[in-house]
Every structure is written in structure tokens, then in C-alpha cells.
C-alpha positions as CSV (number, residue, x, y, z in Angstrom):
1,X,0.0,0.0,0.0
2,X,1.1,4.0,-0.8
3,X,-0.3,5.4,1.7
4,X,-0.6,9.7,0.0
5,X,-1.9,12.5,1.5
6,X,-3.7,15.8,-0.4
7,X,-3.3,19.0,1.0
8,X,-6.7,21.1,-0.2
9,X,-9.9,20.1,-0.6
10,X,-11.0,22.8,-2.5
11,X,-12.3,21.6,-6.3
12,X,-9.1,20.2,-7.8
13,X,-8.6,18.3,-4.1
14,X,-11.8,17.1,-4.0
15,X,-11.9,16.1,-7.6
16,X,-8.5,13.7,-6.8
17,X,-10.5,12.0,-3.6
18,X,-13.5,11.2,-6.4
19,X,-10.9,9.8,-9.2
20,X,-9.2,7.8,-6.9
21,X,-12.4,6.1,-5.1
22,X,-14.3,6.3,-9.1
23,X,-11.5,5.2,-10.5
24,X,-9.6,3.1,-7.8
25,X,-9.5,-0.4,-9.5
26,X,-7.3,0.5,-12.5
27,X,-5.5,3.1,-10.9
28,X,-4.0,0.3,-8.2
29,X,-3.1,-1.5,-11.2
30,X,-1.5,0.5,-13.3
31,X,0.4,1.7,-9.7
32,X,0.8,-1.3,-9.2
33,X,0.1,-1.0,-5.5
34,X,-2.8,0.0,-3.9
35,X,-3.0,3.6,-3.7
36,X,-4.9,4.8,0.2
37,X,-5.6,8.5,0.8
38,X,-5.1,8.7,4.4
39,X,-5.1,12.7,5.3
40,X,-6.7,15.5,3.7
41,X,-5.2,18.9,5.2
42,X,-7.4,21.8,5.2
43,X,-8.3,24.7,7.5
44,X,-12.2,23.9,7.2
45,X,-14.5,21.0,8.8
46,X,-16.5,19.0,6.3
47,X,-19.5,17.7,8.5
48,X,-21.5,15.3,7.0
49,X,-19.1,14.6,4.2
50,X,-16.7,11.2,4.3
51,X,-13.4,12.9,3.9
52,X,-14.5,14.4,7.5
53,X,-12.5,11.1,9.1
54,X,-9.5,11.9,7.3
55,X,-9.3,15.6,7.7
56,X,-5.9,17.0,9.6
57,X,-5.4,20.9,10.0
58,X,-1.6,21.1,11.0
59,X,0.6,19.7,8.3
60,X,3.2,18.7,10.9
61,X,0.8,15.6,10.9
62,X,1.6,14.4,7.5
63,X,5.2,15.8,7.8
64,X,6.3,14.0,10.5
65,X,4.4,10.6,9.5
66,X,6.9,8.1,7.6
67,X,3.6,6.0,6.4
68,X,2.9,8.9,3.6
69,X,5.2,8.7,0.7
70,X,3.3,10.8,-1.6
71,X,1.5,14.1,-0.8
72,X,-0.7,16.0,-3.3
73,X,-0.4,20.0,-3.1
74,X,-3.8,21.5,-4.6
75,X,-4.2,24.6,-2.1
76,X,-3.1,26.9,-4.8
77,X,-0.8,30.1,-4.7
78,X,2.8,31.0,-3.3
79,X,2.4,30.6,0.4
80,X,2.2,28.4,2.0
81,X,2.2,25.8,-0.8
82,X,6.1,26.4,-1.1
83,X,7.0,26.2,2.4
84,X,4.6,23.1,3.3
85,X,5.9,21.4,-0.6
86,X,9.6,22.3,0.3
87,X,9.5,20.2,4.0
88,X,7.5,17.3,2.6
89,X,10.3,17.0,-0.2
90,X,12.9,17.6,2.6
91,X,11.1,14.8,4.6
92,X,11.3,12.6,1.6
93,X,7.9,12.4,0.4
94,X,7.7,12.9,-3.1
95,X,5.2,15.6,-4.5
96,X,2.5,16.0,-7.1
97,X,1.3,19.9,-7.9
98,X,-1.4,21.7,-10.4
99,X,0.0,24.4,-9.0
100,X,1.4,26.6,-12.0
101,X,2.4,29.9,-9.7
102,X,4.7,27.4,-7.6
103,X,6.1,25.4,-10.3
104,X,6.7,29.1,-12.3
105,X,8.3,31.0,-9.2
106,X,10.2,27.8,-7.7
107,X,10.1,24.8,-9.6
108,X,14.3,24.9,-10.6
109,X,14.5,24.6,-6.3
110,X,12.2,22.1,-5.9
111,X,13.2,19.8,-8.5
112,X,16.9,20.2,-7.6
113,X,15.5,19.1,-3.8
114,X,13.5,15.7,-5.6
115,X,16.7,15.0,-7.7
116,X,18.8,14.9,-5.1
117,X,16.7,12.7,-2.2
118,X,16.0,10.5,-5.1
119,X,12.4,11.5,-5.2
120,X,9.8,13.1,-7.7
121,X,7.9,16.7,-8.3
122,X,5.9,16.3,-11.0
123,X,3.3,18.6,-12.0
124,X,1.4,17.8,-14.9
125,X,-1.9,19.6,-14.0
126,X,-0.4,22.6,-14.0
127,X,-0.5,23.7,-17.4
128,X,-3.0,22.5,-19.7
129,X,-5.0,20.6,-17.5
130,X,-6.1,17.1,-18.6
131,X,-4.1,17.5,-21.4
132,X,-0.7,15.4,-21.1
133,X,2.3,18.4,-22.1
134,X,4.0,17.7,-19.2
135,X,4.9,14.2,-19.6
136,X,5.0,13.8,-23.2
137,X,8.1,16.7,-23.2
138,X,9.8,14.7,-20.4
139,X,9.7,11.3,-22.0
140,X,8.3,11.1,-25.7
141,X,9.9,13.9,-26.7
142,X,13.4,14.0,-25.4
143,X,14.9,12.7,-28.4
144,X,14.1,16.8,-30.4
145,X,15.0,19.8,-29.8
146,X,12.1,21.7,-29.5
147,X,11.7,24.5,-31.7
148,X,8.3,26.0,-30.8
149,X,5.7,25.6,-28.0
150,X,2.4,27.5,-28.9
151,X,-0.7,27.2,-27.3
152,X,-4.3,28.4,-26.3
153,X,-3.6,27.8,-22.3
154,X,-6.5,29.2,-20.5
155,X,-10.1,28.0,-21.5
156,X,-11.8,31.5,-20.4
157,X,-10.4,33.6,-22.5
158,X,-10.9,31.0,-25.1
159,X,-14.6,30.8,-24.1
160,X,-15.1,34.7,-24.4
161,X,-13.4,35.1,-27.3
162,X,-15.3,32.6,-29.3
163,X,-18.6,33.9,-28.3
164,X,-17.7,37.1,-29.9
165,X,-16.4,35.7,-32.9
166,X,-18.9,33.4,-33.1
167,X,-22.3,35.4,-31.6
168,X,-20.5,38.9,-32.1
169,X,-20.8,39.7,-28.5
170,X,-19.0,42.5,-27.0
171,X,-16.1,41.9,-24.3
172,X,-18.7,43.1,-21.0
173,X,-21.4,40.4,-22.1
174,X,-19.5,37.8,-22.8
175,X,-17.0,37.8,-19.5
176,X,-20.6,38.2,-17.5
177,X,-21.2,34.9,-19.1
178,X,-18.0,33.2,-18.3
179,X,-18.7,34.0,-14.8
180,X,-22.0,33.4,-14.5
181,X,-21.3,29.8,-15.9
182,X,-18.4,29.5,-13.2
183,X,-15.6,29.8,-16.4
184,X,-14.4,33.3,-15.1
185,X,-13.6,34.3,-11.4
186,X,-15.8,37.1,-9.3
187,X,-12.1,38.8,-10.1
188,X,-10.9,37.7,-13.6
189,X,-8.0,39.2,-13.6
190,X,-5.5,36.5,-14.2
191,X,-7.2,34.9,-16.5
192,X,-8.6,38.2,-19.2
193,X,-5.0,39.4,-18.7
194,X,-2.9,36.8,-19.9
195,X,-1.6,36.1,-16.5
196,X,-2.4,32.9,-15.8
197,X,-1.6,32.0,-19.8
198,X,2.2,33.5,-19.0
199,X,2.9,31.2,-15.8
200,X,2.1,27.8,-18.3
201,X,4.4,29.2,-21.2
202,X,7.0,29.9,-18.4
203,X,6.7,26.6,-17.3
204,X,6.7,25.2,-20.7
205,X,9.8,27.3,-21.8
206,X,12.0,26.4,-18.7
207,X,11.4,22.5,-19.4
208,X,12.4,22.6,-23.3
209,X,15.7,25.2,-22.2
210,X,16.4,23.4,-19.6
211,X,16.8,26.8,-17.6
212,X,14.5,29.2,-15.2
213,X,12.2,31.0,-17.3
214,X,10.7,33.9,-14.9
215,X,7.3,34.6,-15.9
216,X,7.9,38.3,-15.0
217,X,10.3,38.6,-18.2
218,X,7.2,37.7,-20.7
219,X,5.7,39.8,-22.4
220,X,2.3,39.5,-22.0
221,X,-1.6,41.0,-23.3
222,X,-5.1,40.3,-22.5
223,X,-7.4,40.2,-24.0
224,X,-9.5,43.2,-22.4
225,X,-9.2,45.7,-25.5
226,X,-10.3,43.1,-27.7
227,X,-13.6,44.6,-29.5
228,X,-16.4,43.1,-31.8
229,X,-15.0,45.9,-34.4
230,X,-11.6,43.5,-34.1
231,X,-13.6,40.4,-34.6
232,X,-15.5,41.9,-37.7
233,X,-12.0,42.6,-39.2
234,X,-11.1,38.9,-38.3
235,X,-13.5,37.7,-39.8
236,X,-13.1,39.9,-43.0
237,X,-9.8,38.3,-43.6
238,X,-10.9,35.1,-42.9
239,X,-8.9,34.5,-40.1
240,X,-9.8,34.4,-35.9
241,X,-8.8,35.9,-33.0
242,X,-7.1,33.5,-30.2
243,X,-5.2,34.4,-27.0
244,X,-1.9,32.8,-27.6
245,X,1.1,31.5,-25.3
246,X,4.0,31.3,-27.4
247,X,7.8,30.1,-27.1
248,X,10.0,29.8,-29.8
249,X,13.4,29.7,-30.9
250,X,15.4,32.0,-32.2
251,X,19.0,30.7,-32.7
252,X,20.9,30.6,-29.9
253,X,17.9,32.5,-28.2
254,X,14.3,31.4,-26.6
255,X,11.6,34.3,-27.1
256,X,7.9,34.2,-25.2
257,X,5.1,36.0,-25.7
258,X,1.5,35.7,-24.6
259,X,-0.9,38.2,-26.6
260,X,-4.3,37.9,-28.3
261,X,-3.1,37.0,-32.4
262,X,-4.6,37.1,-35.9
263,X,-4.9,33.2,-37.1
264,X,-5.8,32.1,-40.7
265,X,-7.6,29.1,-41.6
266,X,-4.8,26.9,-41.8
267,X,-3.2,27.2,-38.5
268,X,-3.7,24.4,-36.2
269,X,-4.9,26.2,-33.3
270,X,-7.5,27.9,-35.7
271,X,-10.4,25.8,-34.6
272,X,-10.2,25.0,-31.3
273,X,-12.9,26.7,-29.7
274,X,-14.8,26.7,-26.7
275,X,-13.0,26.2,-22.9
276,X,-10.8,23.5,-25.0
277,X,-7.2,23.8,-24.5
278,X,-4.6,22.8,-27.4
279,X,-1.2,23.3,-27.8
280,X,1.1,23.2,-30.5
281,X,4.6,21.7,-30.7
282,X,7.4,21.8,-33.5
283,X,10.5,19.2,-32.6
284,X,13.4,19.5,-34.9
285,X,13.0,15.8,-35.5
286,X,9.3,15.1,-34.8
287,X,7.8,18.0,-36.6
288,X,4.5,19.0,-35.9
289,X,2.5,17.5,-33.0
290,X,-0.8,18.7,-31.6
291,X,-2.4,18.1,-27.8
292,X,-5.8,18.8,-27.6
293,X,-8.2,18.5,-24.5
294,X,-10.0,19.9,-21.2
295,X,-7.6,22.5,-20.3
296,X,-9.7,23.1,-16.6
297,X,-12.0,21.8,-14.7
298,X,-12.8,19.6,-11.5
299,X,-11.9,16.0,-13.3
300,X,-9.8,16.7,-15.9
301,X,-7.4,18.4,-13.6
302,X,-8.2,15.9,-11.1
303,X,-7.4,13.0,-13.5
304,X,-3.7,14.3,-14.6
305,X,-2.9,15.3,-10.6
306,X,-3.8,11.1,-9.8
307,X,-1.5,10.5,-13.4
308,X,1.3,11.8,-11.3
309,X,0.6,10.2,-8.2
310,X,0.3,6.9,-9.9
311,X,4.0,7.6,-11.5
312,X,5.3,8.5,-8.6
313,X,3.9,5.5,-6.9
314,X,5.5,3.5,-9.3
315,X,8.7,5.0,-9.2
316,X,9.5,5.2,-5.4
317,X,13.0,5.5,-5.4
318,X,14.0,7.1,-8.6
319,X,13.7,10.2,-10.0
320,X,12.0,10.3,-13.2
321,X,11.2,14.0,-13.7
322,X,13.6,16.3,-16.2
323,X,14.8,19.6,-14.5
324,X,16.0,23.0,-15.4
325,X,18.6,25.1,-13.5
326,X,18.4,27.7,-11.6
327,X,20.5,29.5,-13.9
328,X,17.8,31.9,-15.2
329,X,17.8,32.6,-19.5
330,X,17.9,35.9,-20.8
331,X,14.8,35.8,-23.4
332,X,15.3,37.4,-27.2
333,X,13.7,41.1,-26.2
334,X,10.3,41.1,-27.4
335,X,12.2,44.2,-29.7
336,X,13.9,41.8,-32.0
337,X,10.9,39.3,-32.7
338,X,9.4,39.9,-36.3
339,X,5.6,39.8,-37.1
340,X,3.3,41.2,-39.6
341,X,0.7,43.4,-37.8
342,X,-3.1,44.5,-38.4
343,X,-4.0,48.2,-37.9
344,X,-7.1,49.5,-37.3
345,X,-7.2,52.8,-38.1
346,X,-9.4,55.8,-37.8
347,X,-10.6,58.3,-40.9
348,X,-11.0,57.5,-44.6
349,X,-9.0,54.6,-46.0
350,X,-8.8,57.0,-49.8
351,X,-7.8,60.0,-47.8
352,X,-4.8,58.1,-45.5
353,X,-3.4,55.5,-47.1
354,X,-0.9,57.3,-48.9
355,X,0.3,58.5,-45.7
356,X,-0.2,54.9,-43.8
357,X,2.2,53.5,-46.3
358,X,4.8,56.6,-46.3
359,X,5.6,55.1,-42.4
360,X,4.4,51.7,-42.9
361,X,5.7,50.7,-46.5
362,X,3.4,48.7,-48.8
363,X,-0.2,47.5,-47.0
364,X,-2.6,45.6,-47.7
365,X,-6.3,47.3,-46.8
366,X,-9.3,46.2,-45.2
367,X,-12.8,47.4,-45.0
368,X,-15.7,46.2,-43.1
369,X,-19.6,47.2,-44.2
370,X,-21.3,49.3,-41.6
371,X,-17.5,50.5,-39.8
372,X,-17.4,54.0,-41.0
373,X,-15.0,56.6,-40.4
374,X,-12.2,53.4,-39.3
375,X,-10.1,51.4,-41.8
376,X,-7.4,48.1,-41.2
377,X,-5.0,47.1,-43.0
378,X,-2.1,44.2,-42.5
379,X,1.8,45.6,-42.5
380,X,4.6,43.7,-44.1
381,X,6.8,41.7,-41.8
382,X,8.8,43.9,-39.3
383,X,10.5,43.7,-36.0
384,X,8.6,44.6,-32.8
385,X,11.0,47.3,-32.7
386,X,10.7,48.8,-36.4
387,X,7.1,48.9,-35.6
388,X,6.9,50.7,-32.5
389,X,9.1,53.3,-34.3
390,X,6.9,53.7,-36.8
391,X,3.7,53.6,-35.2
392,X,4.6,56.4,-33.6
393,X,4.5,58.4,-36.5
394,X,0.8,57.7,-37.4
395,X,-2.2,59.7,-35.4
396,X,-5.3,57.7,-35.1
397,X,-4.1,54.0,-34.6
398,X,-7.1,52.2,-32.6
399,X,-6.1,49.0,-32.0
400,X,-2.8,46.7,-32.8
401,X,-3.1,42.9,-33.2
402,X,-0.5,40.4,-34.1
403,X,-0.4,38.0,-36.7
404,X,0.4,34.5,-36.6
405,X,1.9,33.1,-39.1
């Protein structure tokens, strides 16, 4: 028997208690051992409810008690996830996570603290969800060299954005939606500004560099000035609007960016709509590969947290889990990076576009029925820095958007 403990029993910790006692039959199997939940720590009482028996409030408990091998951290946030993660590692217990802030701010340390006891942090549920990122770029994909990571990471933003594409909603109605369906927070901050997006693409980069990505050296966009004007443009073109986590290589260099993009019919992440989650990878010898699935929820989440636990389980006393240093990697400035961009633009296309293509060179123009007084049009490829130069030139931009190509 591995007896585990999970610290939270919030949605995601409640979610592992029902895959383990749904699922508990083929989960012992494929552990190979019987896998027995023995604490849950949490602050609250849960009268009437099971898990009640197996309730502690003072982590000490499952600290100092050599029976647990494996303890589950779902509380969420910096503190004090690191500092209870950190002494369950120290007290070699090997650790499963969803939780992306930790992994982002601390995951070189805690890794380097698993490697070395010959145990295991793995945290698959921390970006992506359900879908399995982690683990197929620690063990399918070792082999490449990853060239590019790009994904749709957060299903709100996904959500809201294809209402208004799809409905023509504006940004207000559609976000009072998300919420009122429980997609979107009371405060929806991280999600509607790309934070939460960044923290998964930091994750992601550190793991294919092989060094400390800090999330705070992304660049990063919500999607909060994103208008149904923008999606009639979008839709013009033939092309959507997506909130993108990117990571690429340039050379010798890694560059990340999360901001809302331009894609055309052809790209990959085009048509994955919804609270879906995909993500795109390029290996210099795999090529293309695509992982699509439930990016949130109770039991998706759930189900890749008890993926983990079953590895982990399985692997005892040997550590399995690729790390990156602490060493942190200087990212290509977002200056350097070379896009084409859409304009929108205010006034008469006839009457401006000599002087739009004075600054902006040769452009190709757009017009939508029914958007007076506004124009678009779609620059040639420049860097971030030629077009911040340039754009400063021009009265009357309205709204920027990058294209994906």
C-alpha cells in the first residue's frame, strides 16, 4: 500500500479524492500497489461529508508521519504551498502539484530538492490541465529539440473570445457569461489578462531550455481591449482571434510571448474553440505534433494530478522528472521578434493611405460594411522594434493585433 496525502480540498482536491475512489480499481493496477488516501489537510471542517475522518489541520501531521510517501499539493498560490511542498520533499515524500504559480516561481529549487533525495515533483496539472504536455516533453519527446511551444492555455479567455467571434458579443457580455457559468472568477484578472496563460508558457519554456524561465520577463496581453470591431475585421480576412502562449526559438535564443493574435484558416490552433485547450509543438525531428483537450475543470485536472501520483507511486526511489537550473535565460527582447501586424485605423482609407504606407511601407487594406469613419490594414513583416518606431509616427491607430503566421 502507498499510503498519500492531499493537501486542499478545494475543487481540484476534492476532484483527486472522487478519481481515486471512481477510478480506484485500474489506478492500483497501473500503480501497481494500492494507492490509500489517508489525510486530507485543510483549515475547514467537512460535516457530513466522508473525507471528514481523514481531515488534519496542522501539516506537521503528514510531515512527520513516515507512512505517507506521496503528498498532493492543490491549495493553490505562493504561500504556504512552497513552504509546506519544500519540507514534505525535505522529509522525503515525493510531490505531485497543479499548481502553475509554484512550479513558475520555484520549480528549478524544488526539482533540484527531488533529484537529489531520489524522489519526484511532478506537476502535470499545471499547465493545460487534462491534457498530457508535461509528460510527453519529459519522455516522448526527449529525443528533439524543441523549436516551438504555442498554445491556447486558458479555457476562459478561449470561451469569451469565441462567443464574440462566433455570436458577435462584446467583451462586457461575454466575461458576464464566463462568470455566470463558473468559467471566469468574481475577479478575472488572471485569467482576461494573460496572466495565468504567462505562468504555463513559463513553465513550458523552462522545461524545453532546460533553464529558469521567470514569468515576469514575458511579455504579455489580455485580452481586455479586444472589440467586436476586431472580430468583424477577423472575420473579413478570414482569419480568428485567439489568446496565444508562445515560445519559440530563435537561434541561440528562446523568445515568449502571450498576446491575443490574428490566425488564418490553416493554422492548427484555428479551430479549437470553446473552454478547449490545445497546444502546439514543432521538434526539430518530430515536426509538428498537436495536444488537444480539457484545459480546466474539476476532473480533468483531477485526473492528470492522480496521473502523477500513480507515476510517482511507481517509481519510489528514482527520480524520473527532467529539470532545469536555476540558472535563469535571458529571453530574445520582445524588440527583436518579427511579425506582420493588423491596424485598425481611424478616418477615410482613400484619404490616408498614402500617408499609412509613407511610415508603414506597402499595406494591404481592409474594410468592413457598416465601420465608418475606421479602416485596417495588414503591415509587411517587421520587428517589434521597427514597428513601435513607426507607429509612432501615425495619429489615429485604434487598436494593434498580431499576426500569426
Amino acid at each position: 500500500m502507498v499510503n498519500i496525502a492531499v493537501m486542499g480540498y478545494g475543487t481540484v482536491g476534492s476532484g483527486v479524492v472522487e478519481v481515486i475512489n471512481t477510478n480506484g480499481d485500474i489506478i492500483n493496477q497501473r500503480a501497481g500497489n494500492e494507492i490509500n488516501i489517508k489525510y486530507v489537510l485543510d483549515l475547514r471542517d467537512f460535516p457530513g461529508d466522508p473525507i471528514q475522518e481523514k481531515i488534519v489541520h496542522d501539516v506537521d501531521v503528514i510531515i512527520n508521519d513516515p507512512e505517507i510517501r506521496i503528498v498532493v499539493e492543490v491549495m493553490g498560490g505562493i504561500e504556504p504551498a512552497y513552504t509546506f511542498v519544500k519540507r514534505c520533499l525535505e522529509a522525503g515524500k515525493s510531490v505531485v502539484t497543479s499548481n502553475k504559480a509554484l512550479v513558475a516561481k520555484h520549480g528549478a529549487e524544488l526539482l533540484s530538492i527531488a533529484r537529489d533525495r531520489e524522489l519526484n515533483f511532478l506537476f502535470e496539472a499545471s499547465v493545460g490541465g487534462g491534457i498530457p504536455i508535461i509528460r510527453a516533453l519529459n519522455s516522448s519527446l526527449t529525443a528533439d529539440r524543441i523549436e516551438e511551444i504555442t498554445g491556447i492555455l486558458n479555457g476562459t479567455t478561449n470561451y469569451m473570445l469565441s462567443k464574440m467571434f462566433y455570436e458577435g458579443a462584446d467583451y462586457d457580455e461575454v466575461l458576464k457569461e464566463a462568470q455566470d457559468n463558473g468559467y471566469a472568477e468574481r475577479n478575472p484578472e488572471a485569467d482576461v489578462e494573460g496572466y495565468d496563460a504567462c505562468r504555463k508558457i513559463a513553465i513550458l519554456s523552462s522545461l524545453i531550455s532546460g533553464q529558469q524561465v521567470d514569468f515576469e520577463d514575458i511579455h504579455t496581453e489580455g485580452i481586455t481591449k479586444i472589440t467586436k470591431k476586431d472580430m468583424l475585421y477577423a472575420k473579413k480576412m478570414g482569419m480568428t482571434i485567439k489568446l496565444l502562449a508562445s515560445s519559440k526559438r530563435h537561434g541561440d535564443h528562446l523568445h515568449a510571448i502571450v498576446a491575443p493574435v490574428l490566425l488564418n484558416k490553416e493554422h492548427p490552433l484555428y479551430s479549437v474553440d470553446d473552454v478547449f485547450n490545445a497546444v502546439f509543438v514543432h521538434g526539430n525531428m518530430l515536426g509538428d505534433a498537436m495536444f488537444y483537450g480539457s484545459g480546466a475543470g474539476k476532473l480533468p485536472t483531477a485526473s492528470a494530478v492522480v496521473a502523477d501520483v500513480v507515476d510517482e507511486a511507481k517509481h519510489l526511489r528514482r527520480n524520473i522528472m527532467t529539470m532545469w537550473k536555476n540558472e535563469k535565460l535571458t529571453l530574445l527582447p520582445i524588440e527583436d521578434t518579427e511579425k506582420q501586424f493588423f491596424l485598425r485605423i481611424s478616418g477615410n482609407a482613400e484619404e490616408r493611405l498614402a500617408e499609412v504606407e509613407k511610415v508603414f511601407g506597402p499595406v494591404q487594406k481592409v474594410t468592413v460594411d457598416g465601420l465608418d469613419n475606421e479602416f485596417g490594414v495588414v503591415t509587411e513583416v517587421m520587428t517589434e522594434g521597427d514597428y513601435l518606431a513607426r507607429s509612432s509616427q501615425i495619429d489615429g491607430i485604434l487598436h494593434m493585433i498580431r499576426i500569426e503566421d
